[in-house]
OpenMM code with the backbone's topology and positions (N, CA, C; nanometers):
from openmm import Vec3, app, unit

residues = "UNK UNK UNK UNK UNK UNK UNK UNK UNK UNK UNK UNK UNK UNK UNK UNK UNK UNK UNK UNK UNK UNK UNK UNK UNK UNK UNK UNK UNK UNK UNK UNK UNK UNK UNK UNK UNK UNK UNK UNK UNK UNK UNK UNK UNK UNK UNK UNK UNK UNK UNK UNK UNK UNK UNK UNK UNK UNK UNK UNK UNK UNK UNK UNK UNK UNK UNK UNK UNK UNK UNK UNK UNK UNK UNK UNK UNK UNK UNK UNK UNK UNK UNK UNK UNK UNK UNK UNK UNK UNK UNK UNK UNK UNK UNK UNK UNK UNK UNK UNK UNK UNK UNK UNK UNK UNK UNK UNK UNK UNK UNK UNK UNK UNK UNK UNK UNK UNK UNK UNK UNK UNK UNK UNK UNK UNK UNK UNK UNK UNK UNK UNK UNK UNK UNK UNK UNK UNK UNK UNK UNK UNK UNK UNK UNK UNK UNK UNK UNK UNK UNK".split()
positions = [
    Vec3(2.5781, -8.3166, -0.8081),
    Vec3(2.6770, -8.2141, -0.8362),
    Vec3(2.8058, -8.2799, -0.8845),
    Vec3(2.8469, -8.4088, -0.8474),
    Vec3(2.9408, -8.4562, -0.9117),
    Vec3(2.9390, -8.5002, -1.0332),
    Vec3(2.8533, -8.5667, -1.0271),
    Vec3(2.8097, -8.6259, -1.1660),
    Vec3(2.7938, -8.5299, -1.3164),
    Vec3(2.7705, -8.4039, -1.2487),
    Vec3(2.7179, -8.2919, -1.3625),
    Vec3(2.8492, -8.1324, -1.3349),
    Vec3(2.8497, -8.1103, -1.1915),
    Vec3(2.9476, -7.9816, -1.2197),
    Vec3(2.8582, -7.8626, -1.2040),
    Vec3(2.7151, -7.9070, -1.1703),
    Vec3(2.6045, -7.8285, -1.1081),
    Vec3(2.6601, -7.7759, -0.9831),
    Vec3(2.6399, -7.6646, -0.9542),
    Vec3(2.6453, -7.5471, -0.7915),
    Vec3(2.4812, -7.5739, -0.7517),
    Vec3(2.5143, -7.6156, -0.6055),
    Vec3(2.3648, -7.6068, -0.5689),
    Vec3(2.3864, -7.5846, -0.4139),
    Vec3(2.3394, -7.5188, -0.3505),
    Vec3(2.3366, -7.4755, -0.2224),
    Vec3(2.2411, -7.5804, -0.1323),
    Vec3(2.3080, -7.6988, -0.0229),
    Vec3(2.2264, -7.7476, 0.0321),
    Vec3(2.1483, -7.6814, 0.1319),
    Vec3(2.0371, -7.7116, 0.1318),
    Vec3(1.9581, -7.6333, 0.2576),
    Vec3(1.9040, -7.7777, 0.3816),
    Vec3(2.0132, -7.7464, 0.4873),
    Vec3(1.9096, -7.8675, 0.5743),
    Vec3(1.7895, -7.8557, 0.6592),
    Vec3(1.7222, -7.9234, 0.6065),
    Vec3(1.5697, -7.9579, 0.7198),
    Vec3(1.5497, -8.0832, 0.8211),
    Vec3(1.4530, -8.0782, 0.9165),
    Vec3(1.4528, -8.1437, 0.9936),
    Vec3(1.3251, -8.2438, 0.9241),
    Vec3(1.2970, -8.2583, 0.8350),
    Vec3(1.2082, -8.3930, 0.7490),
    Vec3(1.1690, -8.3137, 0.6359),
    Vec3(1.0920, -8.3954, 0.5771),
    Vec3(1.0302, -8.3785, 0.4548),
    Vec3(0.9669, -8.2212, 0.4678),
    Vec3(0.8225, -8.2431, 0.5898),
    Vec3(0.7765, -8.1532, 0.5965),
    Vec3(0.8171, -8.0290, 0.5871),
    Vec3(0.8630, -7.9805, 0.6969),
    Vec3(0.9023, -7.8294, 0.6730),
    Vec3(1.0190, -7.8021, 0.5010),
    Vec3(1.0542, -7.8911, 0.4455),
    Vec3(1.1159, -7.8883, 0.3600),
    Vec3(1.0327, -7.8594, 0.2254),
    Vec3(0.8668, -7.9520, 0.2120),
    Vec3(0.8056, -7.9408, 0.1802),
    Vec3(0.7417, -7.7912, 0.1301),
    Vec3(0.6795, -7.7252, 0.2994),
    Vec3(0.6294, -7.6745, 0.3148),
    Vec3(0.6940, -7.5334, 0.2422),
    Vec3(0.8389, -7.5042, 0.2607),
    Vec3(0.9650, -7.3959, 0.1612),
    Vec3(0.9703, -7.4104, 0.0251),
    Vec3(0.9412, -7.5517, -0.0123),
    Vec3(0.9177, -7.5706, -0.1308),
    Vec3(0.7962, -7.5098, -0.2118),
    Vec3(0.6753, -7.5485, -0.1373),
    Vec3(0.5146, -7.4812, -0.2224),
    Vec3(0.5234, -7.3283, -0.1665),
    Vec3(0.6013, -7.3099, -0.1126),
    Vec3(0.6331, -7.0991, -0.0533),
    Vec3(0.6309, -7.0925, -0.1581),
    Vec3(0.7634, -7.1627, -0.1815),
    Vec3(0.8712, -7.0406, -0.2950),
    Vec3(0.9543, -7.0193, -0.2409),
    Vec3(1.0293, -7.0837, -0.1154),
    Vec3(1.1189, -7.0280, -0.0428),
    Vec3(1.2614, -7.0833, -0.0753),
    Vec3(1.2470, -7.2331, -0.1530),
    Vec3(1.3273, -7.2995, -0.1611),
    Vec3(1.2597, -7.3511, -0.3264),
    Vec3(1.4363, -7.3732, -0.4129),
    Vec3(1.3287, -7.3867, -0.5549),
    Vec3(1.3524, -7.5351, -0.5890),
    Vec3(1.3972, -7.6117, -0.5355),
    Vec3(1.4024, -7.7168, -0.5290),
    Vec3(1.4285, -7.8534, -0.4591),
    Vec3(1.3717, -7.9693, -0.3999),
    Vec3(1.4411, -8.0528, -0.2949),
    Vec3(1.4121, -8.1970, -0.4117),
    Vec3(1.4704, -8.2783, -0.2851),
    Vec3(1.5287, -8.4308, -0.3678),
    Vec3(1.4160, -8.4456, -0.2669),
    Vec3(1.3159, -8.5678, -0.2723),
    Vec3(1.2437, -8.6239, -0.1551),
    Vec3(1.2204, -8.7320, -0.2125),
    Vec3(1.1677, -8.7938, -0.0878),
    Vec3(1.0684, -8.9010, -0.0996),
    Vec3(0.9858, -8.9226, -0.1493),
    Vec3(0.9518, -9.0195, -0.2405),
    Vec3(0.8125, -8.9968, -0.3302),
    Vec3(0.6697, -9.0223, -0.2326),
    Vec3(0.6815, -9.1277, -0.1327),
    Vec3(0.5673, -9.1159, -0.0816),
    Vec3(0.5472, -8.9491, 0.0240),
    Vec3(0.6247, -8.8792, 0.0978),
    Vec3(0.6000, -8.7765, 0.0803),
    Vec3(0.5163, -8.6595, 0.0270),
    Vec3(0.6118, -8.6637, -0.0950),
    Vec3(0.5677, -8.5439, -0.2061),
    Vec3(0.4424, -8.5874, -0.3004),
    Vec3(0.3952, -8.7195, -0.3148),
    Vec3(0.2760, -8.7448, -0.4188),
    Vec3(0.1900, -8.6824, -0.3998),
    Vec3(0.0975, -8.6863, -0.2848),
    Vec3(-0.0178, -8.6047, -0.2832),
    Vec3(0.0267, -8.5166, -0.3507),
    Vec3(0.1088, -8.4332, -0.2963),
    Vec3(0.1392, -8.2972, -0.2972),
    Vec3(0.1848, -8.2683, -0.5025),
    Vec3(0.2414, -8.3870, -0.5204),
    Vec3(0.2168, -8.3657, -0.6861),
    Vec3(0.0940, -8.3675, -0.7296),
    Vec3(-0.0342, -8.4932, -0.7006),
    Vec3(-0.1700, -8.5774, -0.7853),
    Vec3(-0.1905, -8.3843, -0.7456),
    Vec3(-0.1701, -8.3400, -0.6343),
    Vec3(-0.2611, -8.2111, -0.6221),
    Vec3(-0.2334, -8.0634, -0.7164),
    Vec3(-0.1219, -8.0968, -0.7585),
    Vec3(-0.0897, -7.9850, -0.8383),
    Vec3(-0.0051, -7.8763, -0.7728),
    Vec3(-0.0014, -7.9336, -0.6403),
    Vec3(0.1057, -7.7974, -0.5648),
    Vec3(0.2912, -7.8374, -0.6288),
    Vec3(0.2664, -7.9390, -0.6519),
    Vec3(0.4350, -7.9439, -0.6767),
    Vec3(0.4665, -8.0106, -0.8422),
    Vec3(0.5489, -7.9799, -0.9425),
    Vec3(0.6030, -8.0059, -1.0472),
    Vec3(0.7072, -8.1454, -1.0678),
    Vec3(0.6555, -8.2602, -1.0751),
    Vec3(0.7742, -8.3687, -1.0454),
    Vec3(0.8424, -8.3340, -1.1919),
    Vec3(0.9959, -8.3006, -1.1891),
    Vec3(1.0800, -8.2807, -1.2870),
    Vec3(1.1320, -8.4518, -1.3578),
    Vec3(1.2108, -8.4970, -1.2219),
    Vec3(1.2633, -8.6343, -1.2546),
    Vec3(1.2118, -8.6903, -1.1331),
    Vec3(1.2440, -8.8192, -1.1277),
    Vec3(1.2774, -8.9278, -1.0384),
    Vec3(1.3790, -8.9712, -1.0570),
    Vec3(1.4706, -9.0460, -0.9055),
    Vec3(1.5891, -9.0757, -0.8874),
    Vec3(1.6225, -9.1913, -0.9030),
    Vec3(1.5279, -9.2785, -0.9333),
    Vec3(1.5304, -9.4438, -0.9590),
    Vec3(1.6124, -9.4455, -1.0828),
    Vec3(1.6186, -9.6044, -1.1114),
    Vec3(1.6712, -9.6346, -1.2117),
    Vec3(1.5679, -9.6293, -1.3130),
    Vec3(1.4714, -9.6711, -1.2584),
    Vec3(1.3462, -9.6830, -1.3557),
    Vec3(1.2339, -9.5687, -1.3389),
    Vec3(1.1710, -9.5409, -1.4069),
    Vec3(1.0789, -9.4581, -1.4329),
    Vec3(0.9738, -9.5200, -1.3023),
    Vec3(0.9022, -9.4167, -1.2272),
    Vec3(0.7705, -9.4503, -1.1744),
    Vec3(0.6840, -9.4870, -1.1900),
    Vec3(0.5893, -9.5983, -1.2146),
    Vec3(0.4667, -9.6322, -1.2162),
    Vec3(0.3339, -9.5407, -1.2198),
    Vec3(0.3724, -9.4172, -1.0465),
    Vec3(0.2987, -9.3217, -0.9744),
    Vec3(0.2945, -9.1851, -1.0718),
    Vec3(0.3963, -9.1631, -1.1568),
    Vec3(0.4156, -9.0429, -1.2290),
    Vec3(0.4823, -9.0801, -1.4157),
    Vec3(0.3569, -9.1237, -1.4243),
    Vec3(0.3680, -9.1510, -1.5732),
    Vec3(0.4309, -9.0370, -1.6547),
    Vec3(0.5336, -9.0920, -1.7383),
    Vec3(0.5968, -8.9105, -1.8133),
    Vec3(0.7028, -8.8538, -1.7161),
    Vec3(0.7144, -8.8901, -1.6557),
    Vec3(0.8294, -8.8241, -1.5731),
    Vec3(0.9701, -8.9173, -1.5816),
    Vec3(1.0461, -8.8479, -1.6558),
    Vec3(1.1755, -8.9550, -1.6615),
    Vec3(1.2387, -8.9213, -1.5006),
    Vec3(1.3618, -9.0347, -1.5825),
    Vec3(1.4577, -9.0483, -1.4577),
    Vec3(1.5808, -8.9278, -1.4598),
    Vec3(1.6355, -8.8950, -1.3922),
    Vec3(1.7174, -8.8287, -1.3436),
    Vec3(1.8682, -8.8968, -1.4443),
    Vec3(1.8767, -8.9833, -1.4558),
    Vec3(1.9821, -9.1146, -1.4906),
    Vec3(1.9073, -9.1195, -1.6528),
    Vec3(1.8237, -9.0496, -1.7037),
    Vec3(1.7875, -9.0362, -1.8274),
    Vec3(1.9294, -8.8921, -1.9177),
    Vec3(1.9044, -8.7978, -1.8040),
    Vec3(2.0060, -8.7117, -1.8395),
    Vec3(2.1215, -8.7008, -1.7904),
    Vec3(2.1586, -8.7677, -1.6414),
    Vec3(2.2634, -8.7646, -1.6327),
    Vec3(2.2861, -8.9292, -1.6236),
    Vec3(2.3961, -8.9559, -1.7063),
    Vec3(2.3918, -9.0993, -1.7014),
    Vec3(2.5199, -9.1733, -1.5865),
    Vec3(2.4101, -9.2848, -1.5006),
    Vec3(2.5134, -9.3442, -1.3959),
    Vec3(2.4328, -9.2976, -1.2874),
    Vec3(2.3055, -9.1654, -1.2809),
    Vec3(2.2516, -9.0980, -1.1754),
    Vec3(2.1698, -9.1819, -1.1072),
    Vec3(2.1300, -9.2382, -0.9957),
    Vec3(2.0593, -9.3423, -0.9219),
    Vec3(2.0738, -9.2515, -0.8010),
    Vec3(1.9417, -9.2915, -0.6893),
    Vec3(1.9021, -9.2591, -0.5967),
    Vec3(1.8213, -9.3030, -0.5205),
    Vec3(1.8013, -9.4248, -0.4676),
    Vec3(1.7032, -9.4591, -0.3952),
    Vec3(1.6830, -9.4781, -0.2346),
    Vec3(1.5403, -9.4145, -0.1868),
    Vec3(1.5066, -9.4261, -0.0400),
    Vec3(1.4843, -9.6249, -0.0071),
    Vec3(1.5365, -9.6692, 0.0643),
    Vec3(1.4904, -9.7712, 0.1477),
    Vec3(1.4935, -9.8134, 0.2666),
    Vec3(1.4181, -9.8918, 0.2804),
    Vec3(1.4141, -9.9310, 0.4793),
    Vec3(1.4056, -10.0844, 0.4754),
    Vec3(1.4959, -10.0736, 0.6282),
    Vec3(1.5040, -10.2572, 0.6147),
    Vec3(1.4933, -10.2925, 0.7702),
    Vec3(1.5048, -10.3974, 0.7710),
    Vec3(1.5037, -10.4205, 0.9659),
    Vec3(1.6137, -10.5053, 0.9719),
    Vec3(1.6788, -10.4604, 1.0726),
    Vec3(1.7707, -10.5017, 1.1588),
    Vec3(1.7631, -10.5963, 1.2890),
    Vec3(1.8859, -10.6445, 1.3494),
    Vec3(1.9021, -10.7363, 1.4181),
    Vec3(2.0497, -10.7283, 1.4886),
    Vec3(2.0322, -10.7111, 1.6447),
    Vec3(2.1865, -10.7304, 1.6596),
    Vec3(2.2525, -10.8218, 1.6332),
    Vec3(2.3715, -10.8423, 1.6140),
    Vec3(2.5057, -10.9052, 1.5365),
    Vec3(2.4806, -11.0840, 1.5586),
    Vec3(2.4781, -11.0915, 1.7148),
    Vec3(2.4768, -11.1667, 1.8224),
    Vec3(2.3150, -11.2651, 1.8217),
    Vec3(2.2538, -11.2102, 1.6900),
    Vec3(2.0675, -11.2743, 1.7278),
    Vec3(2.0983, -11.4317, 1.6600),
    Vec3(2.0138, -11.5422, 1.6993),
    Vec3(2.0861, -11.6641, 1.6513),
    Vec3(2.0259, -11.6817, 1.4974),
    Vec3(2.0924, -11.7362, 1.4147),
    Vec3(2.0114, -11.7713, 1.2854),
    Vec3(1.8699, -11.7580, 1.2845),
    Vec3(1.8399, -11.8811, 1.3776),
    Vec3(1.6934, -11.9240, 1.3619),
    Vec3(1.5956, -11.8002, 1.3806),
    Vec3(1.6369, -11.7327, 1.4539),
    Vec3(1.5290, -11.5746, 1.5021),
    Vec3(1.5159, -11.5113, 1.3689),
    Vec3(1.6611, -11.4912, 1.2722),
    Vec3(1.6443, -11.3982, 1.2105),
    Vec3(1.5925, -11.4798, 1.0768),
    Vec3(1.5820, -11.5991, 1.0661),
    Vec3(1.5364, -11.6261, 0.9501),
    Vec3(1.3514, -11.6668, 0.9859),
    Vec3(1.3082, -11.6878, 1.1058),
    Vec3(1.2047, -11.6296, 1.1508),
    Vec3(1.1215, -11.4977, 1.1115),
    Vec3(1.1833, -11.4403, 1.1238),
    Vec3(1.1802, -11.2760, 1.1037),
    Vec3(1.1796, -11.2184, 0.9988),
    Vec3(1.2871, -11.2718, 0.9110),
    Vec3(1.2922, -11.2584, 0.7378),
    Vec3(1.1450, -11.3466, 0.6920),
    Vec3(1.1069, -11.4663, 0.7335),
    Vec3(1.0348, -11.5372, 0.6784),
    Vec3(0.8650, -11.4102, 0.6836),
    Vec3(0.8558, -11.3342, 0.8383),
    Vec3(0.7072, -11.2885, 0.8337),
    Vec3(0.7464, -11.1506, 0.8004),
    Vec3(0.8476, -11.1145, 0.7604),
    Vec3(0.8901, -10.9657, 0.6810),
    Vec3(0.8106, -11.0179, 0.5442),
    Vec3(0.8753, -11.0872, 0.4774),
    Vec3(0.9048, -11.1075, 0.3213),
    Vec3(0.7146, -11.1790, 0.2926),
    Vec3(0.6544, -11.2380, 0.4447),
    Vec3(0.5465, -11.3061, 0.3861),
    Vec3(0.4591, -11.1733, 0.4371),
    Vec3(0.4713, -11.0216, 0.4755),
    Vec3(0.3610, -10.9592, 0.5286),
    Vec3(0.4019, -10.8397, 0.3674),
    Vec3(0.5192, -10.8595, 0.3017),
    Vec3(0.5342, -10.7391, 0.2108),
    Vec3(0.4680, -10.7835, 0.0833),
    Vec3(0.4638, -10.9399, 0.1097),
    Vec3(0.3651, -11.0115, 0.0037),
    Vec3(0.2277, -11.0079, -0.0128),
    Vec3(0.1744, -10.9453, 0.0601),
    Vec3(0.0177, -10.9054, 0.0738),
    Vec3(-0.0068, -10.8211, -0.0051),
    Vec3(-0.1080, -10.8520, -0.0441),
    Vec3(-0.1722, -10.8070, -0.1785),
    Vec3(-0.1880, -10.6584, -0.1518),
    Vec3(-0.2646, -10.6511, -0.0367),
    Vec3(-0.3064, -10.5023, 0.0451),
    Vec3(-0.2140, -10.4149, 0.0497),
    Vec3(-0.1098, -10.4490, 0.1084),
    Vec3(0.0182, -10.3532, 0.1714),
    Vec3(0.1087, -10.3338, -0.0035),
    Vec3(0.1009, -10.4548, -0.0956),
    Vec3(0.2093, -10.4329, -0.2142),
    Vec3(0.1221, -10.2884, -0.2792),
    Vec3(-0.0020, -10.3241, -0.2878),
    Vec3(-0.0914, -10.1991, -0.3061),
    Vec3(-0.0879, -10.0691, -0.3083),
    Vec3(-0.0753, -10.0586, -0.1840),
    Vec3(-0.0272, -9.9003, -0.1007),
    Vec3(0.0923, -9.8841, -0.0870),
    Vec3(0.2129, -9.9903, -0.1375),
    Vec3(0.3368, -9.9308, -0.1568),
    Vec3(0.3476, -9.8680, -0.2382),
    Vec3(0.2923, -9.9355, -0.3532),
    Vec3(0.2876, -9.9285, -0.5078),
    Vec3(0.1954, -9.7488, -0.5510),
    Vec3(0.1200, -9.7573, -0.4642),
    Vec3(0.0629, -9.6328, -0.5284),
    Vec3(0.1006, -9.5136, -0.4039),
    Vec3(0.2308, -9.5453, -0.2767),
    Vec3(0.2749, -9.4421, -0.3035),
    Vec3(0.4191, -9.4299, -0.3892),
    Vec3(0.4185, -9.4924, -0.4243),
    Vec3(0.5516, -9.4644, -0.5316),
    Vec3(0.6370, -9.5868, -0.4789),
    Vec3(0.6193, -9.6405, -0.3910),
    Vec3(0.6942, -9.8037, -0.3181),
    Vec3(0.7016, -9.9034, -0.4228),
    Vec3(0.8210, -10.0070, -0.3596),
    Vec3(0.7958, -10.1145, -0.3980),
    Vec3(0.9008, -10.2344, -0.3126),
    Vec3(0.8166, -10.3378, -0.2406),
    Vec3(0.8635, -10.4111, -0.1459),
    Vec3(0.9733, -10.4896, -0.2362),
    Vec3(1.0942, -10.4830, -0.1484),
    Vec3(1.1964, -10.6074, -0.1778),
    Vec3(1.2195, -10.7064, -0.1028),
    Vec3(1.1608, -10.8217, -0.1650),
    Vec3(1.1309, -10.9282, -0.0827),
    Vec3(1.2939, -11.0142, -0.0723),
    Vec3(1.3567, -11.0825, -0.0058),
    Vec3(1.4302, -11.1664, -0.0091),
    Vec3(1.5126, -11.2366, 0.0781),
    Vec3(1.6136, -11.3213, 0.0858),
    Vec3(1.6451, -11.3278, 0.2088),
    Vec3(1.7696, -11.2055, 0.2763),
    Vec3(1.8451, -11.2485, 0.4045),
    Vec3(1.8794, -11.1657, 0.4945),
    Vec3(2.0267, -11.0989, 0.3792),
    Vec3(2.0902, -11.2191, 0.3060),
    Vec3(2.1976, -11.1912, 0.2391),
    Vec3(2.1860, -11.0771, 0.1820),
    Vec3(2.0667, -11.0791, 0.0841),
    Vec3(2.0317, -10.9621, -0.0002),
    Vec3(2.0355, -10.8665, 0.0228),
    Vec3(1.9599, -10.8417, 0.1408),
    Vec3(1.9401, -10.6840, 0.2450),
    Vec3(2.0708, -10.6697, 0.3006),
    Vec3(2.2203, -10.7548, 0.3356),
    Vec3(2.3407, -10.7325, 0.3481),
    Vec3(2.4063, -10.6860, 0.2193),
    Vec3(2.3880, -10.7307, 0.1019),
    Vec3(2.4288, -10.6826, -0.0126),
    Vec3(2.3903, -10.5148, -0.0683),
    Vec3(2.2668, -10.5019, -0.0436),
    Vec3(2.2504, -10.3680, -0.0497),
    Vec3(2.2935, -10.2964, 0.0217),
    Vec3(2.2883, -10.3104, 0.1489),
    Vec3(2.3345, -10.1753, 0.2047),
    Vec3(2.5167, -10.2145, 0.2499),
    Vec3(2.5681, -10.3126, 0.1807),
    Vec3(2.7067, -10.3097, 0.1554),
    Vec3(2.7197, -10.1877, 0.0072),
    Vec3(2.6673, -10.2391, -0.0760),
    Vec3(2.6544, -10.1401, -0.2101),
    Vec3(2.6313, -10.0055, -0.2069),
    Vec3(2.5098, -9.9786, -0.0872),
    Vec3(2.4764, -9.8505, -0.0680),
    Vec3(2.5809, -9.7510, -0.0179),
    Vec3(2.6353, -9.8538, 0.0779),
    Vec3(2.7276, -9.7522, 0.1825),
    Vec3(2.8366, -9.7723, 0.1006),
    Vec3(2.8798, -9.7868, 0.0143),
    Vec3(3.0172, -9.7928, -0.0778),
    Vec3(2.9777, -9.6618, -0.1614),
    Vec3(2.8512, -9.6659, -0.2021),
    Vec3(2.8168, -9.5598, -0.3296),
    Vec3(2.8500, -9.4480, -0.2405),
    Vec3(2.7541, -9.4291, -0.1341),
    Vec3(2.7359, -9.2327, -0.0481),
    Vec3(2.8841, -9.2554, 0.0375),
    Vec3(2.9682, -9.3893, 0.0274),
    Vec3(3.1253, -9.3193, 0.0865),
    Vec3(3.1563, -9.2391, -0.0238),
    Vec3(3.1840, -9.2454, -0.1567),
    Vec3(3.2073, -9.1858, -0.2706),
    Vec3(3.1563, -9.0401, -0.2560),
    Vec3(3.0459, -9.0127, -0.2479),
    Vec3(2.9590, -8.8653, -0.2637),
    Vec3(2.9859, -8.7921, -0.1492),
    Vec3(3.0369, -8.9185, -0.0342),
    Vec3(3.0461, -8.8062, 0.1114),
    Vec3(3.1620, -8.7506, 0.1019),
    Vec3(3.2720, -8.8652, -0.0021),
    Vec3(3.4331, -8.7661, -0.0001),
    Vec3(3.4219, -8.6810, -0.1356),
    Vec3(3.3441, -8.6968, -0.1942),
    Vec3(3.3283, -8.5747, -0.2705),
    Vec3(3.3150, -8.4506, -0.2021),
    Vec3(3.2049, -8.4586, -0.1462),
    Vec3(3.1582, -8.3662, -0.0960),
    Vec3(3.2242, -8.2814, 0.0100),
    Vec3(3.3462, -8.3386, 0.0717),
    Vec3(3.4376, -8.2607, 0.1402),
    Vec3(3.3679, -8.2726, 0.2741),
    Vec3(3.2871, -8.3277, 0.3104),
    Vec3(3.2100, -8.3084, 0.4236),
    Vec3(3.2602, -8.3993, 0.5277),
    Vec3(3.2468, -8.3135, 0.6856),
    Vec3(3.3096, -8.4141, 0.7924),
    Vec3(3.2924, -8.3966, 0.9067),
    Vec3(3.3145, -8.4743, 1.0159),
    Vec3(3.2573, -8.4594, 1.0967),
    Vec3(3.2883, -8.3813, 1.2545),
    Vec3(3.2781, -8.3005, 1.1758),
    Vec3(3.3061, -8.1785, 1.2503),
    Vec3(3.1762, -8.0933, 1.3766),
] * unit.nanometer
topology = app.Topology()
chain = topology.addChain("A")
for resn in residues:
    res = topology.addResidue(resn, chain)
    for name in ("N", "CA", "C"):
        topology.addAtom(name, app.Element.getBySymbol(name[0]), res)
């Protein structure tokens, strides 16, 4: 809505599912999700993928541009990372990074990221500090847009 000047009424849900589920009603005419989520629910024909929020086009949904095709600067991405309290000593966490980064390297698991719409980011601990330094800079921006607080 910032980016464009679009009105859109958020509707909150408690996950995908029931969000899902308003969606193939008809109850709700549109949500942002998760691609592993919603795929079945596209390969099956219950749902219409318009865009994707990546920078890049999907692999999983050939023909489907990006979101950032029409509105330009538009990016959106789901990720997950693992954590560590503040206080854990080097050696643990580069332990830890080492059988993260060597189990996302499996042929098997890159597989089933990949075809649900995933894709593992392997690297060290810095990296995964860099992103979600970047991340949380971007949605401070959209959250003071958005007027929203915590009320």
């Amino acid at each position: 809505m910032a980016l464009t000047g679009i009105k859109m009424t958020h509707v909150p849900y408690r996950g995908a599912g029931p969000a899902l589920t308003d969606l193939i009603a008809g109850t709700v005419d549109v949500i942002f999700d998760n691609l592993p989520s919603s795929i079945e629910h596209i390969r099956a024909g219950k749902l219409r993928a318009i865009a994707v929020t990546t920078d890049t086009p999907s692999d999983q949904l050939p023909g489907v541009p990006t979101v950032g095709a029409t509105v330009p600067g538009y990016e959106a991405s789901a990720w997950f990372g693992i954590g560590a309290p503040k206080a854990t000593p080097p050696a643990v966490i580069a332990k830890l990074n080492r059988a993260v980064n060597q189990a996302l390297a499996d042929p098997k698991l890159k597989a089933r990221l990949a075809e649900l719409g995933g894709a593992p980011l392997i690297g060290p601990p810095e990296d995964f500090g860099k992103i979600m330094k970047d991340e949380t800079d971007k949605w401070e921006k959209v959250v003071r847009f958005s007027g929203a607080s915590i009320d």
